[in-house]
C-alpha positions in Angstrom: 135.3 52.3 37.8 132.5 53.2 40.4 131.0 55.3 37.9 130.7 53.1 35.6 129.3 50.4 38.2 126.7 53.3 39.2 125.6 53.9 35.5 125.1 49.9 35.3 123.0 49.9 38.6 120.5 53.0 38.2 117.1 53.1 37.3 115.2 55.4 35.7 112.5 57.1 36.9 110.3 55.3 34.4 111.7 52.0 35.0 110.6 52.4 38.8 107.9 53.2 38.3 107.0 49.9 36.5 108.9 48.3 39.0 106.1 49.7 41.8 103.7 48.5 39.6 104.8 45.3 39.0 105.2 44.6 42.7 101.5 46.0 43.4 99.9 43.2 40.2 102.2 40.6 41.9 100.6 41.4 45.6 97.3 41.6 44.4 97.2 37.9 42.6 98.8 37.0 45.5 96.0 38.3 48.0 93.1 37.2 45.7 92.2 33.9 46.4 91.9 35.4 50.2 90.0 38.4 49.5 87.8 36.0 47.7 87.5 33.3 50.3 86.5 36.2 52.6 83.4 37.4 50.9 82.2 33.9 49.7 80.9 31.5 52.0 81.2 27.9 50.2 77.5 25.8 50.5 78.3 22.7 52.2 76.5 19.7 50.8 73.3 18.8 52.3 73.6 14.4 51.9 70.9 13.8 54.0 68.2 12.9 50.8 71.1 11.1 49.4 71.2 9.2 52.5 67.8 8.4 52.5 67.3 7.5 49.2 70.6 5.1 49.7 68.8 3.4 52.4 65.6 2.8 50.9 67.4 1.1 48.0 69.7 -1.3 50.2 66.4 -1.7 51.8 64.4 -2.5 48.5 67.4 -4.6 47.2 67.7 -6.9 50.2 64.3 -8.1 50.0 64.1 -8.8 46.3 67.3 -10.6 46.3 67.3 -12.5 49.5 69.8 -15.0 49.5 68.5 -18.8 50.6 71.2 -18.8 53.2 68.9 -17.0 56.0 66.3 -19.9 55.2 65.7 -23.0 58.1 68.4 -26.4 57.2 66.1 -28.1 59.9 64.4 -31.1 58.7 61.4 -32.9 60.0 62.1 -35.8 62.5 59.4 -38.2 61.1 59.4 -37.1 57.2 55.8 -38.5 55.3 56.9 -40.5 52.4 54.5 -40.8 49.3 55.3 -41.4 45.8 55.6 -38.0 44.2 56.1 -36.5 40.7 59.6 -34.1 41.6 58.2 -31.6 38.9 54.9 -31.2 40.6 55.5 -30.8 44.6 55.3 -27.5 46.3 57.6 -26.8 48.8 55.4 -28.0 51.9 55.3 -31.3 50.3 59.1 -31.3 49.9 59.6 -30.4 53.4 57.2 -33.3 54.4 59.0 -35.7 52.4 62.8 -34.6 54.8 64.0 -31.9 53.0 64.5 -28.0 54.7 63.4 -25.1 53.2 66.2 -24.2 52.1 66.6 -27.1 49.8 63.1 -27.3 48.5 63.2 -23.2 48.3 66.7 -24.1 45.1 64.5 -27.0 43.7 61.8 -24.4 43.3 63.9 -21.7 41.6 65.7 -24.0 39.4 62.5 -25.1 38.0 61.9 -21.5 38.1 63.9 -21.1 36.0 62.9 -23.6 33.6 64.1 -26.5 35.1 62.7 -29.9 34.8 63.0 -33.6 35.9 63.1 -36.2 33.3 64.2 -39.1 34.9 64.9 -40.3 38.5 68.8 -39.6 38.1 68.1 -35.7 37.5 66.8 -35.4 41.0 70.4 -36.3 42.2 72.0 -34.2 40.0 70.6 -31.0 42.6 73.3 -30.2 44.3 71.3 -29.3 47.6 70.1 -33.1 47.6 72.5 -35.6 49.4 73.2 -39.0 48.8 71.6 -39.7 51.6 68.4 -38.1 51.0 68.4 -39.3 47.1 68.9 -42.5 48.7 65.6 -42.1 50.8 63.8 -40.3 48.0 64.0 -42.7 44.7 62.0 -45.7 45.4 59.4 -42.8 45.7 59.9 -40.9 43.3 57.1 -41.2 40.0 57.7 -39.6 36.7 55.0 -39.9 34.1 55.9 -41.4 31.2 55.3 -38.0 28.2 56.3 -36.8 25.1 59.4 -35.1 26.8 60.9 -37.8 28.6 61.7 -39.8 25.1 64.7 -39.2 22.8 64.2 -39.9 18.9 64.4 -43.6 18.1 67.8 -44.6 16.8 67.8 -43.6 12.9 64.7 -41.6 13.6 64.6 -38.1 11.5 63.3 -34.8 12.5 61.4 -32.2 10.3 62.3 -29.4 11.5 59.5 -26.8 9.8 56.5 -29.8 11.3 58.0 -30.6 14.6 56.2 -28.8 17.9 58.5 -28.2 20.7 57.7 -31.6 22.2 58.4 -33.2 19.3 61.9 -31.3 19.3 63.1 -31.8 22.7 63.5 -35.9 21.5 66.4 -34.8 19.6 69.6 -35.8 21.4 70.9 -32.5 23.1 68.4 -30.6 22.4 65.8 -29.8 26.1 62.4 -27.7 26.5 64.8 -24.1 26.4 66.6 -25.1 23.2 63.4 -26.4 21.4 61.2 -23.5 22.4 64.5 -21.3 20.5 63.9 -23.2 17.6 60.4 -22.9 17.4 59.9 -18.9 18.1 62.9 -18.3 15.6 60.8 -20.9 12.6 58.1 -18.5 13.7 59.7 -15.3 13.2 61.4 -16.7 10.1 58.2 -18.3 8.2 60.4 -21.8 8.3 63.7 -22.9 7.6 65.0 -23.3 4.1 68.4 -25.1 5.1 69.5 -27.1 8.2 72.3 -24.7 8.7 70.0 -22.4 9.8 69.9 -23.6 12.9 73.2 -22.0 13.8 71.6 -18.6 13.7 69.9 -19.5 16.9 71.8 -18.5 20.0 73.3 -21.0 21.8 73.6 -23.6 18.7 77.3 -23.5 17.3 79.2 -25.6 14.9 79.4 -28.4 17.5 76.0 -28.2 18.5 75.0 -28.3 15.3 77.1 -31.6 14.0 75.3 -33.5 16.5 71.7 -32.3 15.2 72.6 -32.4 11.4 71.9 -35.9 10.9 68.8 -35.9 13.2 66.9 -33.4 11.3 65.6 -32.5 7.5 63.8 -29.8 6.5 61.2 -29.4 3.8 61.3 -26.1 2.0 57.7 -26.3 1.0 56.5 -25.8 4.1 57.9 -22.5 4.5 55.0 -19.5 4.8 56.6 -16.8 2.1 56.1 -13.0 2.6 54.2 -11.6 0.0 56.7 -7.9 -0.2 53.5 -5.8 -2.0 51.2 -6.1 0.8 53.0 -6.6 4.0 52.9 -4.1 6.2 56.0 -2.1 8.5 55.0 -4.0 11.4 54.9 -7.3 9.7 58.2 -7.1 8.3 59.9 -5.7 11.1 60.0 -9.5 12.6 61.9 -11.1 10.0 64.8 -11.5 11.7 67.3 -11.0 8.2 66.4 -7.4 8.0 66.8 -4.4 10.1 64.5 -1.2 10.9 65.9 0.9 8.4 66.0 -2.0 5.9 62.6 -2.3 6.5 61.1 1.3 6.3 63.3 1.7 3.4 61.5 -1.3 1.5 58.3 0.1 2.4 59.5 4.0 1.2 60.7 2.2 -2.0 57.1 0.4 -2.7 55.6 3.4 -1.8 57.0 6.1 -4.1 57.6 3.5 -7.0 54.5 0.8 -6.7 54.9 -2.8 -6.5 57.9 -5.1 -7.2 58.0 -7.5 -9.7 60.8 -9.6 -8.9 64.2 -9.8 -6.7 65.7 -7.5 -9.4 63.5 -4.3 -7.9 64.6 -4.7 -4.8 68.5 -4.2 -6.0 67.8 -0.7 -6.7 67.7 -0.5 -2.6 70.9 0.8 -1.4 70.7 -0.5 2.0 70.2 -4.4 0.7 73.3 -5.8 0.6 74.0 -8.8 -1.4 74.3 -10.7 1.4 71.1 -10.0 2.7 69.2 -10.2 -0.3 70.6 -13.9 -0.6 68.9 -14.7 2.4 66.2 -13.1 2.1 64.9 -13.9 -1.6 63.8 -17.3 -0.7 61.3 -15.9 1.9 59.5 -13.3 -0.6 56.7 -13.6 -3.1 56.4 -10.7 -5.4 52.7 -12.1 -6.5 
């Protein structure tokens, strides 16, 4: 029995020695990281640029955006009143008339901003002026009678490819920021063909635009067409149906196989879509 327990437990000369050998791989992983640690010296990060460059850009952003709640609520005791055009006063004259600087500082960026004051009531309608002060303010306040401050006539009808931005701003929702939109897009467009072109224009949807539908017409034959043989990249590049590489590949196609004759040619174009050459056939002349 102990024999046999012996000839279970011995090792070979050759399995010790893997053994020793073994235990030496396992002690040196284990000792590397160590070793390693003791020849390297790890860089520590300098931060002190970083730092700086932090500092100089809190600095930067603070001034650009400072926020109108550091600026003076006092009001004048004795405040001058004159009759004044609210779209016109600088904010001295605002401050004259009661207000802080920090109210006449939000008039100022709202108009800004575009912002404008049509009639008496839109002067309440800041929500930095109390009832108090609008109170104070209205039998002063003066707005010239202009183009902007009338709406179309009851029944009245539009054009839309005629109209200036004036002319535009009487339709009902429509205000100087929306008619300026339809104007630059009629520009980049060469005129409108249908009404519902209108609802390519940001910030016109399908509500927006069942409240101007029956304001406006448009007359076709005012459009300026683009004559596709002698346009040029640049030209092109603004009409707002096509793309860059829409574009460059009309021009390659010209190029390499002369001028077009009609909206046929321009079907051999792999990147014109039917879709787009829908829209865009009315705009073309092939003259």
């Amino acid at each position: 029995m102990k024999s046999q327990i012996k000839n279970y437990l011995s090792v070979t000369k050759k399995e010790w020695n893997g053994l020793v050998v073994l235990v030496v791989l396992i002690v040196l992983v284990l000792a590397a990281p160590y070793v390693f640690q003791l020849f390297r010296k790890d860089k520590v990060a300098d931060f002190t640029n970083f730092d700086k460059a932090v500092a100089q850009l809190s600095k930067v952003g603070s001034s650009r955006y400072k926020s109108t709640d550091s600026l003076s609520d006092i009001k004048i005791a004795r405040p001058v009143m004159f009759p004044f055009d609210p779209n016109t006063l600088s904010i001295e004259q605002w401050k004259q008339l009661g207000l802080s600087e920090r109210q006449a500082t939000v008039i100022k960026h709202y108009e800004a901003k575009g912002g404008r004051f049509y009639k008496s009531e839109d002067v309440k309608k800041m929500f930095v002026i109390s009832p108090e002060d609008y109170k104070r303010l209205l039998p002063y306040i003066n707005i010239p009678e202009t183009e902007f401050a009338h709406k179309a006539k009851p029944g009245e009808i539009i054009e839309l490819n005629t109209a200036d931005s004036a002319k535009l701003t009487g339709l009902k929702g429509i205000g100087p920021a929306f008619a300026m939109r339809i104007v630059r897009y009629r520009g980049r467009l060469g005129g409108f063909f249908r009404k519902e072109q209108l609802k390519e224009i940001v910030g016109i949807d399908s509500l927006k635009f069942a409240g101007l539908s029956s304001q406006v017409s448009v007359d076709a034959a005012k459009v300026k067409k683009i004559n596709i043989n002698t346009v040029s990249f640049n030209q092109l590049r603004l009409f707002p149906y096509l793309n860059y590489n829409q574009v460059n590949a009309i021009i390659q196609y010209r190029t390499q196989h002369g001028n077009y004759n009609s909206p046929a040619d321009m079907k051999n174009i792999v990147l014109l879509d039917n879709e787009t050459l829908h829209k865009t056939e009315p705009y073309l002349n092939f003259k």
